[in-house]
PASEMI-716153 format. One line per 4 residues: number of its first residue (from 1); for each residue x, y, z of C-alpha. Coordinates in nm, 2 decimals. Example, Ala and Ser with C-alpha at 12.3 -4.5 7.8 and 13.67 -1.06 7.14 Angstrom:
% PASEMI-716153
1> 1.23/-0.45/0.78  1.37/-0.11/0.71 .
This chain:
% PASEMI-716153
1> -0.81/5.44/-5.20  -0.80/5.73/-4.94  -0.50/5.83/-5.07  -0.62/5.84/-5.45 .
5> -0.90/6.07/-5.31  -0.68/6.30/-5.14  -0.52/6.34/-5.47  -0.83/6.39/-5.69 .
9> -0.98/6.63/-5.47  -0.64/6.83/-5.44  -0.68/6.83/-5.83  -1.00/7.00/-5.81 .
13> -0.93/7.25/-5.54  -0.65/7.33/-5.80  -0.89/7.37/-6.08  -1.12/7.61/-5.88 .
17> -0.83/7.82/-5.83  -0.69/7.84/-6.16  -1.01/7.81/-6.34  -0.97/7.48/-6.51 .
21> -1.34/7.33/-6.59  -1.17/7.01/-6.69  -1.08/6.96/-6.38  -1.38/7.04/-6.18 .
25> -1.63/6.96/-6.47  -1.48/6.71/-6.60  -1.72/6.73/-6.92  -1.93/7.07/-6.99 .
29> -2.30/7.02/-6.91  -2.25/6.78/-6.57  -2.25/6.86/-6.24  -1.92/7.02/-6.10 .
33> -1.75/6.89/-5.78  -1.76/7.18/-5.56  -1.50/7.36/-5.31  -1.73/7.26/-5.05 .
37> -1.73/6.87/-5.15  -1.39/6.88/-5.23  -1.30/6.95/-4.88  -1.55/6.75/-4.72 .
41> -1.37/6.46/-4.93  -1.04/6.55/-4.86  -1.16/6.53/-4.51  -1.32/6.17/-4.51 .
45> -1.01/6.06/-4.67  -0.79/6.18/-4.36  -1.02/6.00/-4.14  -0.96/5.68/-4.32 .
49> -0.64/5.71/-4.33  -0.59/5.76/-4.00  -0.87/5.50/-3.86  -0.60/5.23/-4.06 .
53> -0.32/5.32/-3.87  -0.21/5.13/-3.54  -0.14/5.47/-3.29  -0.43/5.51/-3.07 .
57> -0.37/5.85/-3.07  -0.41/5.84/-3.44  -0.73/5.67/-3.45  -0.91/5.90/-3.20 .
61> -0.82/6.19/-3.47  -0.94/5.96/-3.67  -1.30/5.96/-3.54  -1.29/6.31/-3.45 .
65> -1.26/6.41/-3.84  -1.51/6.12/-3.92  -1.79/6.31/-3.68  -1.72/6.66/-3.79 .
69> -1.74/6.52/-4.17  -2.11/6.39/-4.07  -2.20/6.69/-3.85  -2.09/6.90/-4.17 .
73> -2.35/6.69/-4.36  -2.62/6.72/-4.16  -2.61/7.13/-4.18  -2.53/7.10/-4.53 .
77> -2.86/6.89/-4.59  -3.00/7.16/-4.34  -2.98/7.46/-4.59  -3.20/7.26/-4.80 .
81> -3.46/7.31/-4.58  -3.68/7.60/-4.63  -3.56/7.85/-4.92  -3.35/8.13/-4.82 .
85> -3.16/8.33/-5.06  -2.92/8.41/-4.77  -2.81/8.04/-4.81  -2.76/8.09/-5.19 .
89> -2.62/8.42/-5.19  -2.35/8.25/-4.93  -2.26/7.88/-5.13  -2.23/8.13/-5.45 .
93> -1.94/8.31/-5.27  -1.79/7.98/-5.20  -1.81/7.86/-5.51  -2.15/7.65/-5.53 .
97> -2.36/7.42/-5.31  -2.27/7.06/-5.20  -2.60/6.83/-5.34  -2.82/6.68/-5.12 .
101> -2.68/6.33/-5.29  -2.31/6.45/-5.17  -2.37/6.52/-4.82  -2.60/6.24/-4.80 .
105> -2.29/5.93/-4.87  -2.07/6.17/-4.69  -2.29/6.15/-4.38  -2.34/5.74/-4.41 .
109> -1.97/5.76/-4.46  -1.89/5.99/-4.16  -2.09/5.77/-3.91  -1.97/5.44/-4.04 .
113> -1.58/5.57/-3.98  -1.69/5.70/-3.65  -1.80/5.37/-3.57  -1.46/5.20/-3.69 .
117> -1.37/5.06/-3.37  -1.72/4.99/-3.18  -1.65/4.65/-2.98  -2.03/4.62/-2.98 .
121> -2.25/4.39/-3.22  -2.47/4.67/-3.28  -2.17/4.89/-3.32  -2.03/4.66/-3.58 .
125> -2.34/4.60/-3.80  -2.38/4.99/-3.78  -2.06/5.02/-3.93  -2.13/4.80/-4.19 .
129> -2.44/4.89/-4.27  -2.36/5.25/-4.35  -2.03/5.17/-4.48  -2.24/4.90/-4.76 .
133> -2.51/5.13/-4.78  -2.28/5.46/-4.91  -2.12/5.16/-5.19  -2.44/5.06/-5.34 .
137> -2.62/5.42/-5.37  -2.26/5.58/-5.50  -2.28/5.24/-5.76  -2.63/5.35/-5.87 .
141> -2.51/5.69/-5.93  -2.25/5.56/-6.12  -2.47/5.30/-6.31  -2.72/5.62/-6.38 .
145> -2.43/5.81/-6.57  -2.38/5.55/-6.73  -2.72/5.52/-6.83  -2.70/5.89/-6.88 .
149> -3.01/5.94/-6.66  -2.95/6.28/-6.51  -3.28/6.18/-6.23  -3.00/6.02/-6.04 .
153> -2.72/6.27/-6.08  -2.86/6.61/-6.10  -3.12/6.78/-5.78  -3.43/6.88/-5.97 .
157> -3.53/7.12/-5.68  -3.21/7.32/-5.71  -3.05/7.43/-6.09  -2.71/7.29/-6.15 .
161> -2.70/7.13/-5.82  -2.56/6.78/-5.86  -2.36/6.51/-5.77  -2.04/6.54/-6.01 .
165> -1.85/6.22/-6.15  -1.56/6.25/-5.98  -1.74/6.32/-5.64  -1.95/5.99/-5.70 .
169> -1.62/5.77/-5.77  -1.41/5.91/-5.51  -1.75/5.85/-5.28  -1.75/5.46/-5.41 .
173> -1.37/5.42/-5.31  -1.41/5.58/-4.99  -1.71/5.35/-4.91  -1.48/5.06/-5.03 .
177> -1.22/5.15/-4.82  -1.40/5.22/-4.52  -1.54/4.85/-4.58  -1.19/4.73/-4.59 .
181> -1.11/4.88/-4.25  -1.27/4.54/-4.09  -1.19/4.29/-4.38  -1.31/4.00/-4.13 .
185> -1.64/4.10/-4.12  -1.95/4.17/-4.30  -1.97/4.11/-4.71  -1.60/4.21/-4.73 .
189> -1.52/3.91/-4.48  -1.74/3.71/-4.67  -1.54/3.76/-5.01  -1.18/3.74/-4.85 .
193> -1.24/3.44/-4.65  -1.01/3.17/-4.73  -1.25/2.87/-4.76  -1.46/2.75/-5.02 .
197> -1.74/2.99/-5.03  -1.47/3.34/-5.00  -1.30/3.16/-5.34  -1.64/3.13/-5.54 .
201> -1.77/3.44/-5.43  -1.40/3.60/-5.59  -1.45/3.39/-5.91  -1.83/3.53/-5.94 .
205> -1.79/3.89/-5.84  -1.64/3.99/-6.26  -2.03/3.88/-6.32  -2.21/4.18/-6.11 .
209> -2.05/4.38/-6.37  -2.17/4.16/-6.68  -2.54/4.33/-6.69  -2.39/4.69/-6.64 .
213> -2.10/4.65/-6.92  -2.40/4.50/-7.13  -2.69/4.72/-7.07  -2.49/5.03/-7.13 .
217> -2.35/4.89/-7.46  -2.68/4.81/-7.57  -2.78/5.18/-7.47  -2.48/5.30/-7.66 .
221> -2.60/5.06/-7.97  -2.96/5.18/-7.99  -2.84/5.59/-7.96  -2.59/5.55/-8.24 .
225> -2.68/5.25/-8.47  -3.01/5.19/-8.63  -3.02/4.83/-8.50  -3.38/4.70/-8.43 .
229> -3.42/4.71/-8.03  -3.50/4.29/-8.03  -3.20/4.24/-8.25  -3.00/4.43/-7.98 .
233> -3.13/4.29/-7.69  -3.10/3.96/-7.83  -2.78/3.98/-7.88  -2.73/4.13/-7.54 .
237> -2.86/3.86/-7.39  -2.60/3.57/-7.58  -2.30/3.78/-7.48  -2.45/3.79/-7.12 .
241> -2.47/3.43/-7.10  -2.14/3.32/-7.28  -1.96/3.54/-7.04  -2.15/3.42/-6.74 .
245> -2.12/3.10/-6.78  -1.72/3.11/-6.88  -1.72/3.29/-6.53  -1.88/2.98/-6.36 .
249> -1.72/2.74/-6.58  -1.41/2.91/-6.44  -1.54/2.91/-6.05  -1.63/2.55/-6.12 .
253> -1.26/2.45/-6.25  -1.15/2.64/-5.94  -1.41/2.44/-5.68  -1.34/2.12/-5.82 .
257> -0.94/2.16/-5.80  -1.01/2.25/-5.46  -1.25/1.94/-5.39  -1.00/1.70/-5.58 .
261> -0.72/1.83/-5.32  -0.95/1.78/-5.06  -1.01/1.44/-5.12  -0.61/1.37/-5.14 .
265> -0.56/1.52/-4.85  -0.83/1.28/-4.68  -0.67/1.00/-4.82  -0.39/1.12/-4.67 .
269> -0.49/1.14/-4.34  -0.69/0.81/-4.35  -0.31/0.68/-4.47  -0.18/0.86/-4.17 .
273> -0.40/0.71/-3.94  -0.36/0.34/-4.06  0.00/0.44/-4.01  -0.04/0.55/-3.68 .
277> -0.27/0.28/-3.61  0.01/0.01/-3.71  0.32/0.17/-3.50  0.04/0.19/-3.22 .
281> 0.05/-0.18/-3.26  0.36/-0.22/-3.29  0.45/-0.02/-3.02  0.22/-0.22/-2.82 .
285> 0.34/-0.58/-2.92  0.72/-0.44/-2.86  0.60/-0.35/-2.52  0.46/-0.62/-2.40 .
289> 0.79/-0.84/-2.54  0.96/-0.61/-2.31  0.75/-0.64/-2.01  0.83/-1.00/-2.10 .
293> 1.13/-0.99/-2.12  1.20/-0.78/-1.77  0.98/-1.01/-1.63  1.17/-1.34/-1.73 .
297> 1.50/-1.10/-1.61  1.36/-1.04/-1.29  1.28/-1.42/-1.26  1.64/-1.52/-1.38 .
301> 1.81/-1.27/-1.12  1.57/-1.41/-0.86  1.73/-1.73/-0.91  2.06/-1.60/-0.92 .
305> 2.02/-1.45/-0.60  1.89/-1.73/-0.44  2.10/-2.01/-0.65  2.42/-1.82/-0.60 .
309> 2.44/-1.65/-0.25  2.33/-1.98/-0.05  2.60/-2.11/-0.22  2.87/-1.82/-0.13 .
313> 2.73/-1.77/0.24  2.81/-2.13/0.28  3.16/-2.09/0.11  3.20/-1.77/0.35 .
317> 3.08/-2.02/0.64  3.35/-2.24/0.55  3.63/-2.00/0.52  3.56/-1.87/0.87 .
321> 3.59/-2.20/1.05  3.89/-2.28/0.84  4.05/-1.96/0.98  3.94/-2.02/1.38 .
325> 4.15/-2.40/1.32  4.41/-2.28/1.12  4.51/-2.04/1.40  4.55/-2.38/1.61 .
329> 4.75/-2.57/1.34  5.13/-2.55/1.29  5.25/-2.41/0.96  4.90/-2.27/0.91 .
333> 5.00/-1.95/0.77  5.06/-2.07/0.41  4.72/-2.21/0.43  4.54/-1.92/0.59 .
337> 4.69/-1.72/0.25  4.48/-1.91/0.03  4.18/-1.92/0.28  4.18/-1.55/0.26 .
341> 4.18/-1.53/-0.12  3.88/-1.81/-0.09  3.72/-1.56/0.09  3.76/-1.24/-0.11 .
345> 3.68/-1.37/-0.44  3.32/-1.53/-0.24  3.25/-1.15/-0.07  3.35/-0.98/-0.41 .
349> 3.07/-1.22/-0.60  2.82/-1.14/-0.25  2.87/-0.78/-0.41  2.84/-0.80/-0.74 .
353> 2.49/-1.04/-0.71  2.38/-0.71/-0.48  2.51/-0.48/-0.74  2.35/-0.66/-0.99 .
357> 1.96/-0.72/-0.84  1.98/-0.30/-0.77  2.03/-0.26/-1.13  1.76/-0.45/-1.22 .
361> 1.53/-0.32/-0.99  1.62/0.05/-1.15  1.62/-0.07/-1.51  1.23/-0.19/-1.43 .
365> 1.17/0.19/-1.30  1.16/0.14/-0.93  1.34/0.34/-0.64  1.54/0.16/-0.41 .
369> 1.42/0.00/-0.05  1.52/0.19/0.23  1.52/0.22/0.59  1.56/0.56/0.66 .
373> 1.71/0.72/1.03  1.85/1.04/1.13  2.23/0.93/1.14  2.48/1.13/1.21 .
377> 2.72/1.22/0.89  3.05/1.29/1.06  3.08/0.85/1.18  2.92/0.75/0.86 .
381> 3.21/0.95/0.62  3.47/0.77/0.90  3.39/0.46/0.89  3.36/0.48/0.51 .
385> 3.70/0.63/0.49  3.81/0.35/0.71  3.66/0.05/0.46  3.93/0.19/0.17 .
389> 4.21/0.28/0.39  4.42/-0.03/0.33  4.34/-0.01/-0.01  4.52/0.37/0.00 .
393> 4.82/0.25/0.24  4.88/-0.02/-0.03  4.91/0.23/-0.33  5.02/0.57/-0.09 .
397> 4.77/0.79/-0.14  4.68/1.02/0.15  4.31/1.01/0.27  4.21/1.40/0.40 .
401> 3.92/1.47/0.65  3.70/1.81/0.64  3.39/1.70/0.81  3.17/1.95/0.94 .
405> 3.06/1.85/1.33  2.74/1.77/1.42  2.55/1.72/1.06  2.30/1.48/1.07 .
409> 2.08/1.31/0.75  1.79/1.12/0.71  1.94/0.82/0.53  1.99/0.51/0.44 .
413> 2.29/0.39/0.66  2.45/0.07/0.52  2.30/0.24/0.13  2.48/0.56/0.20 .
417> 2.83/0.35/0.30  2.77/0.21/-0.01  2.75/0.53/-0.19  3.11/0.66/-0.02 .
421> 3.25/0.33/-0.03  3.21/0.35/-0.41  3.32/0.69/-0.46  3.61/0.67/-0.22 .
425> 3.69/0.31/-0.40  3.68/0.42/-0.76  3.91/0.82/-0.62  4.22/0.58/-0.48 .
429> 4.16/0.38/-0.79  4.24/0.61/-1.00  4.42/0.87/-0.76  4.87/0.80/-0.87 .
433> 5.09/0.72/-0.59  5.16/1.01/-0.39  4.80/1.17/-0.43  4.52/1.30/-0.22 .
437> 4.20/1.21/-0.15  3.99/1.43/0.02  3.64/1.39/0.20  3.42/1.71/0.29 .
441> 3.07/1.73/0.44  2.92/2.06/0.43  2.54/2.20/0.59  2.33/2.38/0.22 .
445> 1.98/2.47/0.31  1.79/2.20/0.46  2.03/1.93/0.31  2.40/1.79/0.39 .
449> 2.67/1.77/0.08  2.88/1.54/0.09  3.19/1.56/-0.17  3.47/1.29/-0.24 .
453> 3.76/1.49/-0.45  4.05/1.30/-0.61  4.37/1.44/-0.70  4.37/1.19/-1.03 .
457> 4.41/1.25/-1.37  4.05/1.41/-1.45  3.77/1.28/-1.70  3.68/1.40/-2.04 .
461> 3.40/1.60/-2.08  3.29/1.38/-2.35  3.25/1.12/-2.07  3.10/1.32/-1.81 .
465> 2.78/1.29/-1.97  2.75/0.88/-1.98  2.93/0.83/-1.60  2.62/0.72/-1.46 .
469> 2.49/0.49/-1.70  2.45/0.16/-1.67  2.76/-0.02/-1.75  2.92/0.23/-1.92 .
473> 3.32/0.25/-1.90  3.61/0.45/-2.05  3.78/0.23/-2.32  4.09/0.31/-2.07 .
477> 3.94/0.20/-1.77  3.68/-0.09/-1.91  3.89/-0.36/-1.72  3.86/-0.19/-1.36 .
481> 3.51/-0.26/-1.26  3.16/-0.37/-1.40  3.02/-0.04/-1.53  2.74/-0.02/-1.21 .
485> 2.87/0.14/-0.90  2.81/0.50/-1.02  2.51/0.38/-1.17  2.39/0.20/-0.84 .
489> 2.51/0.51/-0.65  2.32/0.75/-0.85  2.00/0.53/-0.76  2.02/0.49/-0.44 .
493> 2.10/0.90/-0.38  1.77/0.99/-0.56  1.55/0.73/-0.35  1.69/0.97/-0.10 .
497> 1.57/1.28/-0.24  1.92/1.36/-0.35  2.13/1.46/-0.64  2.47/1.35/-0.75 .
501> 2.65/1.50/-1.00  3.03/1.52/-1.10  3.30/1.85/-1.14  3.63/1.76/-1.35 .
505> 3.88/1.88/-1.58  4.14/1.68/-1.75  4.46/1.68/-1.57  4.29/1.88/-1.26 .
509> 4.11/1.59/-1.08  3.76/1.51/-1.02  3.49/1.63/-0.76  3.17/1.40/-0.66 .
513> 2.94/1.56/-0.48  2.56/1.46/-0.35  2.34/1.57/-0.12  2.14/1.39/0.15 .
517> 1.80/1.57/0.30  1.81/1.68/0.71  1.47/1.56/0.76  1.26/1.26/0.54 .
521> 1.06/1.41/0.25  0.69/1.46/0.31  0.65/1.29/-0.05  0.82/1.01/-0.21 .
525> 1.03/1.13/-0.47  0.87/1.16/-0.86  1.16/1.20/-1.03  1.27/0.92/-1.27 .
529> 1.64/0.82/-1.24  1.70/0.94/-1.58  1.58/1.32/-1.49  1.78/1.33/-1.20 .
533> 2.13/1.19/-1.38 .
C-alpha cells in the first residue's frame, strides 16, 4: 500500500511539472493534490516502509520521517491561523496550499507511525487510535465524493483549497497500512484472528460496503432518472437486504462448517480418550500379570536355591570324605577319577543356581548385595588369573601380567573375582592355541580400569550391541555357556558404580574393560542396568 502511494504521488509530482491536470486534478472542478501534499505523502510512505522492515537501523529512520511528517503538519495547519498574505503569496510560488483536511490525517498518520514500536499499553492504543482514526475520516471523505458533497472535500474558509481524490485514497491506504504494521492487535487483530469470531468478522466486512454501494446508486438514480424518491428508496432497501442476508447466509454456512468440524473433532478426542483409557487398562492388568509372574519366579528360584544347593553341598560333602579315604585305599586312583568328575559337575550346578538367582534379582530391577572394602587390585587380578590358569596350560595359551602397583578399589571382593574370573574364563575360551591373554590394571581419575584382552578371533559388530543381554549367544558359540556371565558381570560392575564395555574387531581380538571406584560413592548408584549396558 506504501508502495502504491509512492507511485501515485511520483505521478503527480510528474504532472505538476509537465503540466498534466489529469494527473494532479484528476477531474476539472475538484480539488488538486498539491506539490506540497505530494511530498508530504511520498514521505509517510517512506516511513511505512521502513517501520515494516526488520533492521533496527531502518526503523529508527523510520520514526524519524514519521515525526518530521507530523511536525510538517502541525506548521502547515499553523498558516491557517491568522490571515497573512505572506503565507499565500509563499504556497502560490509552490504551487498551492496543503488543506487543513490533508495535514490533519497526515498528522494522525505521522504520530501513529512514530508510535509503531511503543512497548507500552498506552503507546499501543495510541497507535491504534490515530492509526483507526486517519481510516474512518479519510472513508468519510471518500463516502462525501461519493455523495458529491463538496462540505467534506473542499475548505470553505480558503478558495480552492481542498482535499483532492487521490490525496484522500492514498491517505486511506496509508492508514490501512499503518494498521497492518501490528496485525495482532486492535480491529486489524480482531478481523485476522484465526478463531471463530476473526472468520465471521471476514465474512461480514463485504456488508459495511452494502449501504455506501446503495446509497450512492440511489443518489445516482434520483439525479439522472425521474424515478419517484419512495420507489427508489424502496427498492434500495430490497437490494440492501437480499445482499445482506446472502452475506450472512454465507457467514452462517461458514460458522456451521466450522461447528460441525468442531464437534468431530470432540468426538474424536472423546474416542481418543476411551482409547487411552482402555490401553491404560490394559497396561495395568498386563502389569500386574507380570508382577505376578516375577513374583511366582522369585518364589520358584527361592525353592530352587534352597531345594537344590542342600542337596549339592551334601553331594560336595560326600565327595570330600570320599577323597580323604580314597587316599588310604589301594588302587584308589581309578576311583578318585570319578570322585572328581562327581564333584565338578556338583560345583558347576553350585554356579549356575548363583548365576541364576543374580539374574533374577536384575531382571526384577535390583542392584546387587555387596560388601564393599578397600582391596588392593594388584592380588585380586592374581589370584583371578590363577583360578583359569590350568584351564590355559591345558589349551597353551599364555596368561600376560601388567598390573599397575599399589591400586586399590572399593569393591566387592569375591563379586569382583567373579567379574575377572568370567572374562578371563570366556578370553582362554575363545583365545586358539598358541595365544595371549593379557590382564592390565591402570589408575583414570578417581577410578581403577581393569582390562582383560584376548588375542581371539574378534566379535561382529552386529553382536557387540546384545553381549550383555541376558542369555544372549552367538549362533557359533550358543553351546559354550548359559548366555549370563556377561550379563551377571555387567550387574554386578554397575552396583559398583562402574561401567563395562567391550573394544573388538573381527580377526583383531577383543578388549574388556571396567572400571571400579577408589573410594565408595557418596550415593547409591541410579542408573538402571539397561542405561549403563
Amino acid at each position: 500500500m506504501a508502495g502504491l502511494t509512492l507511485v501515485l504521488s511520483a505521478a503527480v509530482l510528474l504532472g505538476w511539472a509537465v503540466g498534466s491536470v489529469t494527473l494532479t486534478q484528476l477531474v476539472p472542478g475538484l480539488p488538486a493534490m498539491v506539490p506540497l501534499t505530494a511530498s508530504a505523502l511520498m514521505l509517510t510512505a517512506g516511513a511505512e516502509l521502513a517501520l515494516g522492515g526488520r533492521r533496527a537501523a531502518a526503523r529508527r529512520m523510520g520514526v524519524l520521517m514519521a515525526l518530521t511528517v507530523a511536525l510538517w503538519s502541525v506548521l502547515l495547519l499553523g498558516t491557517y491561523v491568522g490571515d497573512s498574505p505572506r503565507w499565500d503569496a509563499l504556497f502560490q510560488a509552490l504551487g498551492g496550499r496543503t488543506s487543513p483536511q490533508s495535514a490533519s490525517l497526515l498528522l494522525l498518520l505521522g504520530l501513529a507511525l512514530a508510535l509503531r514500536d511503543a512497548r507500552s499499553r498506552w503507546g499501543a492504543r495510541a497507535f491504534q487510535g490515530m492509526a483507526l482514526g486517519a481510516l474512518v475520516l479519510s472513508f468519510s471523505v471518500l463516502v462525501a465524493y461519493s455523495f458529491q458533497e463538496p462540505r467534506f472535500y473542499w475548505f470553505a474558509g480558503r478558495g480552492g483549497v481542498g482535499i483532492a481524490l487521490h490525496t484522500d485514497v492514498s491517505l486511506l491506504l496509508l492508514s490501512l497500512g499503518a494498521l497492518l504494521l501490528r496485525p495482532e492487535q486492535g480491529v486489524v487483530g480482531a478481523f485476522l484472528h484465526a478463531g471463530a469470531g476473526g472468520i465471521m468478522a471476514r465474512r461480514l466486512l463485504p456488508a459495511l460496503l452494502v449501504p455506501l454501494v446503495g446509497g450512492v446508486a440511489a443518489h445516482q438514480m434520483l439525479r439522472h432518472t425521474r424515478m419517484e424518491p419512495h420507489l427508489v428508496w424502496s427498492l434500495l432497501e430490497v437490494a440492501q437486504a437480499a445482499v445482506l442476508t446472502w452475506v450472512v447466509w454465507r457467514a452462517a454456512t461458514r460458522l456451521n462448517a466450522l461447528h460441525a468440524e468442531q464437534l468431530r473433532a470432540e468426538e474424536r478426542t472423546r474416542e481418543d480418550a476411551r482409547a487411552q483409557r482402555r490401553l491404560a487398562e490394559e497396561n495395568a492388568r498386563l502389569y500386574a500379570e507380570a508382577e505376578a509372574s516375577s513374583r511366582a519366579r522369585e518364589d520358584v528360584l527361592a525353592i530352587v536355591s534352597h531345594d537344590l544347593k542342600n542337596p549339592l553341598s551334601t553331594v560336595r560333602m560326600g565327595t570330600g570324605l570320599l577323597t580323604r579315604r580314597l587316599d588310604t585305599l589301594a588302587g584308589g586312583a581309578a576311583l578318585q577319577r570319578q570322585v572328581d568328575a562327581i564333584d565338578r559337575a556338583a560345583a558347576h550346578m553350585q554356579d549356575l543356581i548363583t548365576r541364576l538367582l543374580d539374574a533374577a534379582r536384575m531382571d526384577a530391577g535390583h542392584l546387587l548385595m555387596l560388601d564393599r572394602r578397600s582391596e588392593a587390585v594388584e592380588p585380586l587380578a592374581q589370584e583371578a588369573l590363577a583360578m583359569v590358569e590350568p584351564q590355559a596350560r591345558d589349551k597353551g595359551v599364555r596368561l600376560e601380567r601388567r598390573l599397575s602397583q599399589g591400586l586399590r578399589a572399593s569393591c566387592d571382593r569375591p563379586r569382583i573375582l567373579q567379574v575377572l574370573a568370567n572374562l578371563l574364563g570366556n578370553a582362554v575360551k575363545f583365545t586358539p592355541p598358541g595365544g595371549t591373554v593379557t590382564v592390565s590394571t591402570t589408575q583414570d581419575a578417581g577410578t581403577v580400569r581393569v582390562s582383560v584382552r584376548d588375542t581371539g578371533p574378534g566379535i561382529p559388530k552386529a553382536h557387540q550391541a546384545r553381549l550383555f543381554q541376558r542369555h544372549w549367544q552367538a549362533s557359533d558359540t550358543a553351546h559354550q555357556g548359559s548366555g549370563l556371565g556377561l550379563y551377571i558381570a555387567c550387574g554386578i560392575v554397575t552396583a559398583h558404580g562402574g561401567r563395562l564395555w567391550v573394544d573388538s574387531d573381527e580377526g583383531a581380538g577383543t578388549t574388556f574393560t571396567f572400571t571400579l571406584p577408589e573410594s565408595p560413592p557418596d550415593h547409591p548408584p541410579l542408573d538402571t542396568l539397561e542405561g549403563e549396558v
